[in-house]
SEKENU-491886 format. One record per atom (N, C-alpha, C): residue in one letter; x, y, z; residue number from 0. Coordinates in steps of 0.2 Angstrom, whole numbers. Each point is the difference from the previous one (the first is absolute). Layout:
N
[A,[X,Y,Z],NUM]
...
! end
This chain:
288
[X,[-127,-109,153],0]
[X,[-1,7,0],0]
[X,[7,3,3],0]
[X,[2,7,-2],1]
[X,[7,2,1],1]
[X,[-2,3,8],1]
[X,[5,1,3],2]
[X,[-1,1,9],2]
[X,[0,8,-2],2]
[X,[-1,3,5],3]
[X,[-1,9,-3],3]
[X,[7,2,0],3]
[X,[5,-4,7],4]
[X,[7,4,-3],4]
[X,[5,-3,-5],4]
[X,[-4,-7,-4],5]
[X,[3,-1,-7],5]
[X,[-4,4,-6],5]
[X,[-6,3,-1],6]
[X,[-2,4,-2],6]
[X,[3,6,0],6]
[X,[1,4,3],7]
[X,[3,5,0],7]
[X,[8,0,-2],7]
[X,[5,-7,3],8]
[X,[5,0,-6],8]
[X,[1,0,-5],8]
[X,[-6,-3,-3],9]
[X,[-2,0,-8],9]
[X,[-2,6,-1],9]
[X,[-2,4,0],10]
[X,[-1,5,-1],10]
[X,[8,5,0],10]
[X,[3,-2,4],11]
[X,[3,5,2],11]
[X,[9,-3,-5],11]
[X,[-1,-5,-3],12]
[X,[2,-3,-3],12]
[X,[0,3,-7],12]
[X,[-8,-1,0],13]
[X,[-3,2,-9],13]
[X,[4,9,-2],13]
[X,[-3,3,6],14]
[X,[2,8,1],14]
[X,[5,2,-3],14]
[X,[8,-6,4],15]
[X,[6,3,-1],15]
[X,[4,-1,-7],15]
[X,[-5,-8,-1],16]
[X,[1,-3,-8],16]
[X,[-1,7,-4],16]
[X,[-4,3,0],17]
[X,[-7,3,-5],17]
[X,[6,7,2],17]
[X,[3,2,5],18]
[X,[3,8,0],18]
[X,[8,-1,-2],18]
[X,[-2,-6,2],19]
[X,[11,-2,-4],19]
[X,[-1,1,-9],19]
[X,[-5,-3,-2],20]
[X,[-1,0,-10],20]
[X,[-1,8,0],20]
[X,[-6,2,4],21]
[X,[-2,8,-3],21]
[X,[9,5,1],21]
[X,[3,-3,4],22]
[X,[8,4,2],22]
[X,[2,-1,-7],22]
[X,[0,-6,-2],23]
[X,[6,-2,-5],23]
[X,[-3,4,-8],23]
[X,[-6,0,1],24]
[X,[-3,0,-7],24]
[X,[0,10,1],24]
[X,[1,2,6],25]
[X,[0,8,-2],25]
[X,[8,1,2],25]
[X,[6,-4,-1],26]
[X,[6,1,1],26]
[X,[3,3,-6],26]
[X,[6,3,0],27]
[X,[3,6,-5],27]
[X,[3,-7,-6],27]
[X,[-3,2,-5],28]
[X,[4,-3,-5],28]
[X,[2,4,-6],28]
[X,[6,0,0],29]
[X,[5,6,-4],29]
[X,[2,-6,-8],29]
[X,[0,3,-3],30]
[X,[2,-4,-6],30]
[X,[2,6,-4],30]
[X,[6,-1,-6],31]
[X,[2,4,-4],31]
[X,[2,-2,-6],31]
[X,[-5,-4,0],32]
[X,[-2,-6,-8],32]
[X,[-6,0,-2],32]
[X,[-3,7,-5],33]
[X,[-7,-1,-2],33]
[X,[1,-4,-6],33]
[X,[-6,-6,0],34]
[X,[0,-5,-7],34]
[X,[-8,0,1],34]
[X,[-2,-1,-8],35]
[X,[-8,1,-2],35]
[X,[-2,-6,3],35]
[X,[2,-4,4],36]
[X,[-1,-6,3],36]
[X,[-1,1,6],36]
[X,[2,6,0],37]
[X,[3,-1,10],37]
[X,[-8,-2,3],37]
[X,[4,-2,7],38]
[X,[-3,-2,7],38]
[X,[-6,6,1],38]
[X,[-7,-4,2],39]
[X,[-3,7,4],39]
[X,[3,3,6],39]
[X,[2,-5,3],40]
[X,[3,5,8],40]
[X,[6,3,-4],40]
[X,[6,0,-4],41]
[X,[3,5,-2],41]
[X,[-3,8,-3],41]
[X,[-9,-2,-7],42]
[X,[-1,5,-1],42]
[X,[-4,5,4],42]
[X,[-3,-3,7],43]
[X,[-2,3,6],43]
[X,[6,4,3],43]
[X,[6,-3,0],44]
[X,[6,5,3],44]
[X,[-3,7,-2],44]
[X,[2,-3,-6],45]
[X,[1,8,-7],45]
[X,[-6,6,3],45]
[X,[-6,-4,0],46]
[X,[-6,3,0],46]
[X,[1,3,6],46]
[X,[1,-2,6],47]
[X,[1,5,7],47]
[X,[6,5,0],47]
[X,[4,-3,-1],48]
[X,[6,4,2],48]
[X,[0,7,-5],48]
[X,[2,6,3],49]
[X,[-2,7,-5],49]
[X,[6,3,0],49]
[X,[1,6,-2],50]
[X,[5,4,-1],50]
[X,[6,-4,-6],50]
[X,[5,1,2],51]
[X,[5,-1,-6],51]
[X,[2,-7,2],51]
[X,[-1,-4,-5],52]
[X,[4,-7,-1],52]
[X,[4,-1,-4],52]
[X,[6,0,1],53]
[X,[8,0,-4],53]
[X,[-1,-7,-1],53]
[X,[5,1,-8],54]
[X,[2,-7,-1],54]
[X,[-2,-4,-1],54]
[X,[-5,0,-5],55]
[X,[-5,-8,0],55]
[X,[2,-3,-7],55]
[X,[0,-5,-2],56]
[X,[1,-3,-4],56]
[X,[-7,-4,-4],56]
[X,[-2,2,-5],57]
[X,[-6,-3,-6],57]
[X,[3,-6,-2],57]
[X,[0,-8,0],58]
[X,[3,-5,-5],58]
[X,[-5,2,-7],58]
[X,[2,2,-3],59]
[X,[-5,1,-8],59]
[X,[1,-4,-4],59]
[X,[-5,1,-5],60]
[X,[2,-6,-7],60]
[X,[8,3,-4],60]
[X,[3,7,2],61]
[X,[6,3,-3],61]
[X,[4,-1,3],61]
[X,[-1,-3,8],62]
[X,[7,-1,4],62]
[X,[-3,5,8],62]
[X,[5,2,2],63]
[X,[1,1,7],63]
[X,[-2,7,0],63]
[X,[-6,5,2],64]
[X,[-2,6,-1],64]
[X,[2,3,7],64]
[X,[6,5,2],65]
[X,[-1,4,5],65]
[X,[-3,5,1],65]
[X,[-4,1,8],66]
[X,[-4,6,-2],66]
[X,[0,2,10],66]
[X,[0,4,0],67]
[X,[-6,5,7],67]
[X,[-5,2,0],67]
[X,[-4,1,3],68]
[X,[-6,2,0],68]
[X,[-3,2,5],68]
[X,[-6,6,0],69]
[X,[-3,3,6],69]
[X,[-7,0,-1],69]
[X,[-3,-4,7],70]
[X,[-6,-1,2],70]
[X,[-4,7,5],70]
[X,[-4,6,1],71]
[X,[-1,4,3],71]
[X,[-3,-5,7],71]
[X,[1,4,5],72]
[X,[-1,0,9],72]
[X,[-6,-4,-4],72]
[X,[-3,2,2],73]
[X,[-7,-2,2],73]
[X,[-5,-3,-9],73]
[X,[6,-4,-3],74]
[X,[-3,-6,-5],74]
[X,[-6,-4,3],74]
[X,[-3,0,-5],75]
[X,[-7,-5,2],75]
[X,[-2,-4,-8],75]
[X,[1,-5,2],76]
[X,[-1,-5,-6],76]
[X,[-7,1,-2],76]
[X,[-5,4,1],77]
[X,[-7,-2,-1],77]
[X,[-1,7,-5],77]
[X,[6,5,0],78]
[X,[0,6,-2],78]
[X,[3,1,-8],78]
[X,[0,3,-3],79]
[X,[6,0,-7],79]
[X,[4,7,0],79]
[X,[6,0,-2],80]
[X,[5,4,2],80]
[X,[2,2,-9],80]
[X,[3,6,-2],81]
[X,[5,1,-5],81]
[X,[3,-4,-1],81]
[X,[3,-1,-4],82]
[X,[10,-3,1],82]
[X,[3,2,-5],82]
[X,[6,0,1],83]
[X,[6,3,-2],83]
[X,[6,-3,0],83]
[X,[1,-1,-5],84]
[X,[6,-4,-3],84]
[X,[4,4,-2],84]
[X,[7,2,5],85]
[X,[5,4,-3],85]
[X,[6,-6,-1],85]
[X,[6,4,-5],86]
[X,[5,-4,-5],86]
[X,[6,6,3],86]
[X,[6,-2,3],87]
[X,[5,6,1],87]
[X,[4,-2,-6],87]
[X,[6,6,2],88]
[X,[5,-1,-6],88]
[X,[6,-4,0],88]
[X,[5,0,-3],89]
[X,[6,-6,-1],89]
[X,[2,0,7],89]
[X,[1,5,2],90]
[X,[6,-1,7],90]
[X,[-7,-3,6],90]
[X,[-6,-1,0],91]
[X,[-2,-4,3],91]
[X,[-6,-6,0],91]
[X,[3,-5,-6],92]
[X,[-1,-4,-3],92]
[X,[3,-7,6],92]
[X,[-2,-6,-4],93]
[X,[2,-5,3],93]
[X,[8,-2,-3],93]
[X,[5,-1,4],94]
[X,[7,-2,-4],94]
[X,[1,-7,5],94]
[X,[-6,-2,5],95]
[X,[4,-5,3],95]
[X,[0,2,8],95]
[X,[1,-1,4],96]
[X,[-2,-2,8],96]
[X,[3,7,3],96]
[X,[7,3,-2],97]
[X,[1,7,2],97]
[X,[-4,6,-3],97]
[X,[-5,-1,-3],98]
[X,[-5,5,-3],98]
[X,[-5,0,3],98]
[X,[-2,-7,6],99]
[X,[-8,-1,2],99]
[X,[-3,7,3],99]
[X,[-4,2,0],100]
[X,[-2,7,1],100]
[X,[1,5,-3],100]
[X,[4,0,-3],101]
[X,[2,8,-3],101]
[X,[-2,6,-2],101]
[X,[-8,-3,-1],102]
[X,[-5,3,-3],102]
[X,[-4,2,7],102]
[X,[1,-1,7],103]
[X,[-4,2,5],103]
[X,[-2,7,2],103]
[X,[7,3,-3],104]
[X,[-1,8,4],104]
[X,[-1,6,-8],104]
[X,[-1,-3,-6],105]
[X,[-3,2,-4],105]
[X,[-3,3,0],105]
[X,[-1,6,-1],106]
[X,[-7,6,1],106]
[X,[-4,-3,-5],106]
[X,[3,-5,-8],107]
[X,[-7,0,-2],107]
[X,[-5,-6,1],107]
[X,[1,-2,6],108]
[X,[-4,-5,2],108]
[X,[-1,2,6],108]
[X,[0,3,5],109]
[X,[-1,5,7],109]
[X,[-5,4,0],109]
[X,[2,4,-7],110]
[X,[-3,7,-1],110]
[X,[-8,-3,1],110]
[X,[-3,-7,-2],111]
[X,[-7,-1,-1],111]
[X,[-2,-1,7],111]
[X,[4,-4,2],112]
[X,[-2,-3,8],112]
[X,[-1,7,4],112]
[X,[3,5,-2],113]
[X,[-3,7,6],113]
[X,[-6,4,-2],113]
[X,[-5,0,-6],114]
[X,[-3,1,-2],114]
[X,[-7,-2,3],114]
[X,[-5,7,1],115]
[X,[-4,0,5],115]
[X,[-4,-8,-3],115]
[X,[0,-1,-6],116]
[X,[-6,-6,-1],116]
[X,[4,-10,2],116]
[X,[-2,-2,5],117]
[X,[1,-6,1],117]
[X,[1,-4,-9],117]
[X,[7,-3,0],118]
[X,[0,-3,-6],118]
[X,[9,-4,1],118]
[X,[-3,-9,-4],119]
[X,[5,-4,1],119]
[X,[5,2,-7],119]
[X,[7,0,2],120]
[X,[4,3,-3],120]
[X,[8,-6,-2],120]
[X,[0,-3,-6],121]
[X,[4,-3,-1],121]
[X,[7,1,-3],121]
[X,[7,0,2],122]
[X,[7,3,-3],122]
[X,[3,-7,-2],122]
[X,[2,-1,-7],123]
[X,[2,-8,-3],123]
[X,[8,3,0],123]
[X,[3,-6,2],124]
[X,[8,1,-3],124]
[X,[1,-5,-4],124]
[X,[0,1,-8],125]
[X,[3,-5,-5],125]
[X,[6,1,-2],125]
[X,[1,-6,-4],126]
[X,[7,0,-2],126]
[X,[0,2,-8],126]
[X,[-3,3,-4],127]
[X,[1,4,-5],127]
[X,[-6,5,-3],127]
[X,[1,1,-6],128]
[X,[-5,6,-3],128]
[X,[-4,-2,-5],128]
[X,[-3,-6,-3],129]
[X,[0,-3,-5],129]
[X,[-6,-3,0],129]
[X,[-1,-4,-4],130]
[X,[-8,-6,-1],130]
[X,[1,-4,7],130]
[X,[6,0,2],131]
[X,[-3,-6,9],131]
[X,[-1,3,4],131]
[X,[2,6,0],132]
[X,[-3,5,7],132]
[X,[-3,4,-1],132]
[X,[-5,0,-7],133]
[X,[-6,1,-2],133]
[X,[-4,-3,2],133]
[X,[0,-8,-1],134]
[X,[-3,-5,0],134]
[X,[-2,0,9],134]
[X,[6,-1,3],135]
[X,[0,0,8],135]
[X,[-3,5,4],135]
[X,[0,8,-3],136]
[X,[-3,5,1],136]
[X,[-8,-3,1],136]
[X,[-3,-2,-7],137]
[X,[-7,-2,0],137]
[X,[-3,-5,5],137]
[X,[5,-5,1],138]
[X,[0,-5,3],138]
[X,[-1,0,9],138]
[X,[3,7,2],139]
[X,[-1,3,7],139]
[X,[-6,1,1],139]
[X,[-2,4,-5],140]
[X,[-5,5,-1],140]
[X,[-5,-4,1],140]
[X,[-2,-6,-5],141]
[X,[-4,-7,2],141]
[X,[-1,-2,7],141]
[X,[7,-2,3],142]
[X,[-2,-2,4],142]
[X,[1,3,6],142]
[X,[-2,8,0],143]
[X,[-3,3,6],143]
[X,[-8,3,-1],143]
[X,[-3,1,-8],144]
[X,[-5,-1,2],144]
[X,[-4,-7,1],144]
[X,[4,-6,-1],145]
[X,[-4,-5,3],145]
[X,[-1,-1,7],145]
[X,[7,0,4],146]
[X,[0,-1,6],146]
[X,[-2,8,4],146]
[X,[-1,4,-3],147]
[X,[-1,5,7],147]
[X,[-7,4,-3],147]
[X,[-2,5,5],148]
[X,[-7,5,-1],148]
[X,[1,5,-6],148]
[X,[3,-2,-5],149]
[X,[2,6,-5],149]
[X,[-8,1,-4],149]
[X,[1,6,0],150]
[X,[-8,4,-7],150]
[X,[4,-3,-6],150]
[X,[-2,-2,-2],151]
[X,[2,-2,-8],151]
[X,[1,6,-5],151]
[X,[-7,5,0],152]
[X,[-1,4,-3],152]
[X,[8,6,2],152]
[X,[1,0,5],153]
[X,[5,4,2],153]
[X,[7,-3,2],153]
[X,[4,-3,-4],154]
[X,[6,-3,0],154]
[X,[4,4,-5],154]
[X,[8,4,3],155]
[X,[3,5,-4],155]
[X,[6,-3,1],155]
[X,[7,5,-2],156]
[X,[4,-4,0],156]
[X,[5,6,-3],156]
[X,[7,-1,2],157]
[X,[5,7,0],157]
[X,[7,-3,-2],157]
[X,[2,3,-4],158]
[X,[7,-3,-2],158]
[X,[6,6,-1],158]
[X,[6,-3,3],159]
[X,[3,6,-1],159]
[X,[10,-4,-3],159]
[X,[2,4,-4],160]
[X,[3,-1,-5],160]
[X,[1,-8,-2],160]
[X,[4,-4,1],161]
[X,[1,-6,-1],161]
[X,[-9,-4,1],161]
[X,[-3,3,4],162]
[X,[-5,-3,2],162]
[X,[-7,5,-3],162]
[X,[1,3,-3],163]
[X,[-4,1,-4],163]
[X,[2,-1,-8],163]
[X,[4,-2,-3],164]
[X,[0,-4,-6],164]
[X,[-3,-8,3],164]
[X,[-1,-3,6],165]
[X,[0,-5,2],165]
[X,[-8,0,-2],165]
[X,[-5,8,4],166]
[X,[-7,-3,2],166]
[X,[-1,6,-9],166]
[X,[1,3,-3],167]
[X,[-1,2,-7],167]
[X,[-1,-8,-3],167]
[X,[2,-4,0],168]
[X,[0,-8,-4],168]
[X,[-5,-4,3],168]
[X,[-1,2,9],169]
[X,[-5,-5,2],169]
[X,[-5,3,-1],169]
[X,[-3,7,1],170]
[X,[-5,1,-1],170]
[X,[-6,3,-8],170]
[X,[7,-3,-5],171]
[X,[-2,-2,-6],171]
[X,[-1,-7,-1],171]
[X,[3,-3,7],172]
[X,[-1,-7,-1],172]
[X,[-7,-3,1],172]
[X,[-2,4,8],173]
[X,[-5,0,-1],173]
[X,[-5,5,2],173]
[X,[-4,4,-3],174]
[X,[-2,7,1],174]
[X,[-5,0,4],174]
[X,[-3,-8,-1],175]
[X,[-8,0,6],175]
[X,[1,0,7],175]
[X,[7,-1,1],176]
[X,[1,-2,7],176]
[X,[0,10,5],176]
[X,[3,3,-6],177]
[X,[0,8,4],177]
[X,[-2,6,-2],177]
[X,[-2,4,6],178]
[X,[-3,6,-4],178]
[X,[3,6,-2],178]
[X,[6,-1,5],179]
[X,[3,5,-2],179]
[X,[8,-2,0],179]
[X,[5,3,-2],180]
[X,[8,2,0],180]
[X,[4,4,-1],180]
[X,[2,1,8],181]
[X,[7,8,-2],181]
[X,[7,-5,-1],181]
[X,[1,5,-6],182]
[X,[6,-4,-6],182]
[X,[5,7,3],182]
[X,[4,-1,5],183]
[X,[6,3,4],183]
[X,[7,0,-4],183]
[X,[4,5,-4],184]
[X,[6,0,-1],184]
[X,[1,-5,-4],184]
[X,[-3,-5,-2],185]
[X,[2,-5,-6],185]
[X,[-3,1,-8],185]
[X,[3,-5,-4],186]
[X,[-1,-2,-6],186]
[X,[-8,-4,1],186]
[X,[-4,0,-7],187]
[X,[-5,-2,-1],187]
[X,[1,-7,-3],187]
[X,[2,-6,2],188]
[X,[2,-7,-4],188]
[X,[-8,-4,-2],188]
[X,[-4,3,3],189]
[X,[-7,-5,-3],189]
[X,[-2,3,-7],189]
[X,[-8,-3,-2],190]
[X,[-4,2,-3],190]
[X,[-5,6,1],190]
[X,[-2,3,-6],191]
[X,[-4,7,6],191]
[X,[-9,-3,-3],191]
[X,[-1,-2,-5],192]
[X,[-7,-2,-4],192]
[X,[-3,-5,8],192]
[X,[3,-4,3],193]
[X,[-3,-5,5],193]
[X,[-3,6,6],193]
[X,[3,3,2],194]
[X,[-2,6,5],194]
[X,[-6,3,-2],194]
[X,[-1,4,-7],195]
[X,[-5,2,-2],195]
[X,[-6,-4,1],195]
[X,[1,-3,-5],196]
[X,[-7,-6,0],196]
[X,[-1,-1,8],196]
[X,[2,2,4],197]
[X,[-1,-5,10],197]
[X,[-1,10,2],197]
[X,[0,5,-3],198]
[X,[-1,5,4],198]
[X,[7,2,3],198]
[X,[5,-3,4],199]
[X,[4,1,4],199]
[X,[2,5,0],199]
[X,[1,4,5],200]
[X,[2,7,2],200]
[X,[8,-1,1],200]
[X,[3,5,-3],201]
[X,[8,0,1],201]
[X,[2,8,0],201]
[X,[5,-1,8],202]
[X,[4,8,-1],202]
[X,[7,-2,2],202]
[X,[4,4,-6],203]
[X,[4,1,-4],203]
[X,[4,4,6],203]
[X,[6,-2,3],204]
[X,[5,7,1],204]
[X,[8,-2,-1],204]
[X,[3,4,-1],205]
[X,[4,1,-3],205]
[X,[6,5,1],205]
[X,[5,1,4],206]
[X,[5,7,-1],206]
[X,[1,3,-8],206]
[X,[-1,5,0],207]
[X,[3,5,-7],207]
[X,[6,-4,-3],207]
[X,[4,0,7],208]
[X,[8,2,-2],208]
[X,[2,-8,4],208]
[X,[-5,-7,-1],209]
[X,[1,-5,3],209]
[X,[7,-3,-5],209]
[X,[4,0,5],210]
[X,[7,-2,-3],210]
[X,[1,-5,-4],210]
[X,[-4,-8,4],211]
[X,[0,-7,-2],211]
[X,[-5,-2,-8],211]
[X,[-7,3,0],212]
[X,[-3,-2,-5],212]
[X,[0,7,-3],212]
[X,[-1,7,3],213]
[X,[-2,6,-6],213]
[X,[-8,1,0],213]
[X,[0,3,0],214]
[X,[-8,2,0],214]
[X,[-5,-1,-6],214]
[X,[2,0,-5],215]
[X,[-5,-2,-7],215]
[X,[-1,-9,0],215]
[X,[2,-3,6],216]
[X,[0,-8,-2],216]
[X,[-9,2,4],216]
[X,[1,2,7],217]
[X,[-7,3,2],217]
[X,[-6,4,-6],217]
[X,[1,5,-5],218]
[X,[-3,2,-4],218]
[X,[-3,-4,-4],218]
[X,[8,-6,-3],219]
[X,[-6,-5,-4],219]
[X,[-4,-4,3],219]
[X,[1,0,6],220]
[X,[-4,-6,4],220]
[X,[-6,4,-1],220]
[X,[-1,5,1],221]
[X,[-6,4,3],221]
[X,[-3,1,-8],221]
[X,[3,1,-5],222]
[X,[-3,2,-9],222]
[X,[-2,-7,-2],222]
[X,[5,-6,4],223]
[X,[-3,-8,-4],223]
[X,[-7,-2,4],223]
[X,[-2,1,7],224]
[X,[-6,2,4],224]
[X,[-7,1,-2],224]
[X,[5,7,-4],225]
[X,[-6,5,0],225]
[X,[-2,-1,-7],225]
[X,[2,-1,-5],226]
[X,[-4,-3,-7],226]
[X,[-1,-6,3],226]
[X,[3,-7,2],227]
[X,[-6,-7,2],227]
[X,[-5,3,3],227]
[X,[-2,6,3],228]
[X,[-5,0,3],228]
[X,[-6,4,-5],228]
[X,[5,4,-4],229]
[X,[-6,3,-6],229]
[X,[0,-4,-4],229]
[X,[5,-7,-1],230]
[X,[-3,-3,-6],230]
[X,[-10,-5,6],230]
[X,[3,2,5],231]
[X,[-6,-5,2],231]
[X,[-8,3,1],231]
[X,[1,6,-2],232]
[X,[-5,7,-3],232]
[X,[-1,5,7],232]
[X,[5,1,5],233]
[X,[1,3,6],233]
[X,[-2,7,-2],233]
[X,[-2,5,3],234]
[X,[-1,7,-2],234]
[X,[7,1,1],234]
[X,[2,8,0],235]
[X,[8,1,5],235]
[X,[-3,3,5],235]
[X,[-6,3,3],236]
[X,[-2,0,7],236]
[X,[-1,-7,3],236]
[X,[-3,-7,-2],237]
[X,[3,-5,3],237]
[X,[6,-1,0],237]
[X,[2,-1,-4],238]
[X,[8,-1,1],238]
[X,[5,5,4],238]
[X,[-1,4,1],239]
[X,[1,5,4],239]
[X,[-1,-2,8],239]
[X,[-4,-4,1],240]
[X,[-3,-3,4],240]
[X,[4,-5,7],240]
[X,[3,-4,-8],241]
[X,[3,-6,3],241]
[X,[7,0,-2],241]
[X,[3,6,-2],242]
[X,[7,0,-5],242]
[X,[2,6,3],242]
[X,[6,2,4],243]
[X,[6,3,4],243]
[X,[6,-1,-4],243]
[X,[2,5,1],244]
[X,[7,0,-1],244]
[X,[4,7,1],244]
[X,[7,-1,6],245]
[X,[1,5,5],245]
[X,[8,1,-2],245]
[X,[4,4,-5],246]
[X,[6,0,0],246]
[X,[4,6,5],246]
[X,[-1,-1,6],247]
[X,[4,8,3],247]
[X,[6,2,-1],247]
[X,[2,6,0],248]
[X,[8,2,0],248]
[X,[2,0,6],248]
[X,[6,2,-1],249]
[X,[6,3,5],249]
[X,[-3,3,6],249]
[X,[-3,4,-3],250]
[X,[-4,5,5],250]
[X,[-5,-4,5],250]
[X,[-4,-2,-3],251]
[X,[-4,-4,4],251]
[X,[4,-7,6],251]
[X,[5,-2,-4],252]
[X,[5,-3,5],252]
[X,[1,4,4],252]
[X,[3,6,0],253]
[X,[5,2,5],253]
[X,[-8,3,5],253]
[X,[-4,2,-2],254]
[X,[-5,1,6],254]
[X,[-2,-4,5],254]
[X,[1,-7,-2],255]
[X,[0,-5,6],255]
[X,[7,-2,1],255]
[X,[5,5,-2],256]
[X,[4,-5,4],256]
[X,[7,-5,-2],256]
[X,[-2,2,-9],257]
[X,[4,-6,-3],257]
[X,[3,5,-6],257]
[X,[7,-3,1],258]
[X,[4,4,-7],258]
[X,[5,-4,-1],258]
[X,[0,-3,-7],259]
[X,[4,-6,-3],259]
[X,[-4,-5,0],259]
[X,[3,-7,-2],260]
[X,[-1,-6,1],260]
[X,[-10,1,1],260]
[X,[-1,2,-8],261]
[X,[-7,1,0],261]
[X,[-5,-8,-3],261]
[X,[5,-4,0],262]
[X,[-4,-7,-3],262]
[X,[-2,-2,8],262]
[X,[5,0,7],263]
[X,[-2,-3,5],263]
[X,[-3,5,3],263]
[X,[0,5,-1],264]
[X,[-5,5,3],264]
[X,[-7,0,-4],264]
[X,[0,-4,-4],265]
[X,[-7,-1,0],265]
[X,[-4,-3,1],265]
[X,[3,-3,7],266]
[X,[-5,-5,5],266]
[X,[-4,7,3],266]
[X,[1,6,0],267]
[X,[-4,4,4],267]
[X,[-5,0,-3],267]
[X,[-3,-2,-6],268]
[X,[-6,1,-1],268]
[X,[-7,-6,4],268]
[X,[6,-5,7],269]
[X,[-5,-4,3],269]
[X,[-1,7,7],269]
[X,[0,4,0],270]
[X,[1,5,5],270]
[X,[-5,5,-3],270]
[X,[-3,-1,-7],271]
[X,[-8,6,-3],271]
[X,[-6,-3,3],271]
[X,[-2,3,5],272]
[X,[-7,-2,2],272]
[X,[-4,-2,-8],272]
[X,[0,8,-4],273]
[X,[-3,0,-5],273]
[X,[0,-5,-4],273]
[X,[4,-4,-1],274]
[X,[1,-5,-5],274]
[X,[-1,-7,4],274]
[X,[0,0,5],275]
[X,[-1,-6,4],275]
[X,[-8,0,1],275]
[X,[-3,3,-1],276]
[X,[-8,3,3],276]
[X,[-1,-2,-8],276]
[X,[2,2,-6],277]
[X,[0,-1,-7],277]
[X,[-2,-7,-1],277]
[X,[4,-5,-1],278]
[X,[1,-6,1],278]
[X,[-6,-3,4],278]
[X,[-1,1,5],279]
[X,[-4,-3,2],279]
[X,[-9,3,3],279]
[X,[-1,5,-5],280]
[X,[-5,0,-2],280]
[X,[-5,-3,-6],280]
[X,[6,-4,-4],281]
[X,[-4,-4,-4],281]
[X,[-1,-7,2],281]
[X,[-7,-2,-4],282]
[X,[-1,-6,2],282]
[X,[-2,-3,-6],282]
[X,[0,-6,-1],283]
[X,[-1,-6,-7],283]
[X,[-7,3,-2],283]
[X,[2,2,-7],284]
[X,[-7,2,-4],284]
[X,[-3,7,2],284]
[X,[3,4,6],285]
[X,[0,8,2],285]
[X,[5,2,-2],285]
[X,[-2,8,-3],286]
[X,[7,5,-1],286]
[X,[-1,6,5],286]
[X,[2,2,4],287]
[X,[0,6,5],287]
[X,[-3,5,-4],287]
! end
């Protein structure tokens, strides 16, 4: 038999074994390497830590995915959130290690995060406009609804010039993955029949007098839209529904503020409560 004050060493033994592991195992573990493999204690980081996380890196089956992302205060993994996948434009794209961030102060990645509804919010920086950062776009999208509390039914996504011929491509890539997309100042590069058939809700804006693309590149986007939807036997009050498109003049620039240089002034439209409330009142298989 153990003597009472060797019993109590042992004990007092076991305690500090037992509060040295619970230390280690609640210690900060920082990583800026997501892989579909990764470690649970790296994807428990992710899971706690909230607000804005700069510069994370995806290893994908396409190569290296840089992105940010915002988890709201008071995340709870038991709960399901929105999500939102935005795409900025060329000047804040990925070029390489002096670009990291670039996309942080972005209104159209911000503009979601200050919105009254808690919702996780992702801003990718790729290195081009094409079928890989179509693919990679998708590829994000995957794997934030596996790893985090996303609603499935409500996953949208916002692209604006460069980065919207980017998510036009991906969300004809794949149209089950979202319910809705505001196509911001850019070209339509996708197909429009894959949106139809999946419902997707898309709004359309565009300056008048937009320097870089012109405005009718937005009209045929909205005309190639709006027959895939009637070929798919949509009323025009459905379609109406799920189908936007916003060309302002001059005039309307200069009331907020903006005169010239109306292709980068058309990040204001991440500043319309009403289009941002637009967007995210639809859900997979609901039209507003």
């Amino acid at each position: 038999m153990l003597r009472k004050s060797g019993f109590i060493a042992l004990l007092c033994g076991l305690g500090l074994a037992c509060l040295s592991g619970c230390q280690a195992a609640s210690g900060n573990i920082s990583s800026t390497v997501s892989e579909g493999t990764e470690s649970f204690a790296a994807e428990t980081e992710q899971r706690v830590q909230t607000g804005i996380i700069a510069e994370q890196i995806l290893k994908g089956e396409t190569g290296e995915i840089h992105y940010s992302f915002y988890l709201p205060e008071e995340y709870d993994s038991s709960r399901e959130y929105p999500l939102m996948m935005t795409m900025p434009g060329y000047d804040r794209m990925w070029f390489g290690e002096e670009s990291s961030g670039s996309n942080l102060d972005w209104r159209g990645f911000l503009c979601w995060t200050e919105l009254p509804e808690d919702m996780i919010v992702v801003s990718a920086q790729l290195t081009d406009w094409g079928e890989t950062s179509a693919r990679q776009a998708v590829e994000l999208t995957e794997y934030f609804i596996e790893h985090y509390a996303v609603d499935e039914n409500r996953v949208y996504t916002a692209g604006y010039s460069a980065g919207g011929e980017t998510m036009s491509q991906a969300v004809s890539l794949r149209p089950d993955l979202y319910a809705a997309y505001l196509h911001g100042a850019s070209q339509w590069d996708g197909a429009f029949a894959p949106l139809a058939r999946e419902g997707v809700a898309v709004y359309i804006f565009m300056a008048e007098d937009d320097e870089y693309y012109g405005s009718q590149r937005a009209r045929d986007a909205y005309d190639g839209l709006y027959q895939a939807y009637a070929d798919e036997g949509w009323s025009e009050e459905e379609i109406d529904s799920v189908l936007r498109i916003q060309t302002p003049d001059a005039e309307w620039f200069a009331e907020r503020g903006i005169s010239g240089n109306y292709h980068g002034g058309g990040n204001v439209v991440f500043e319309e409560p009403s289009v941002l409330h637009w967007i995210l009142s639809h859900s997979k298989g609901v039209s507003s």
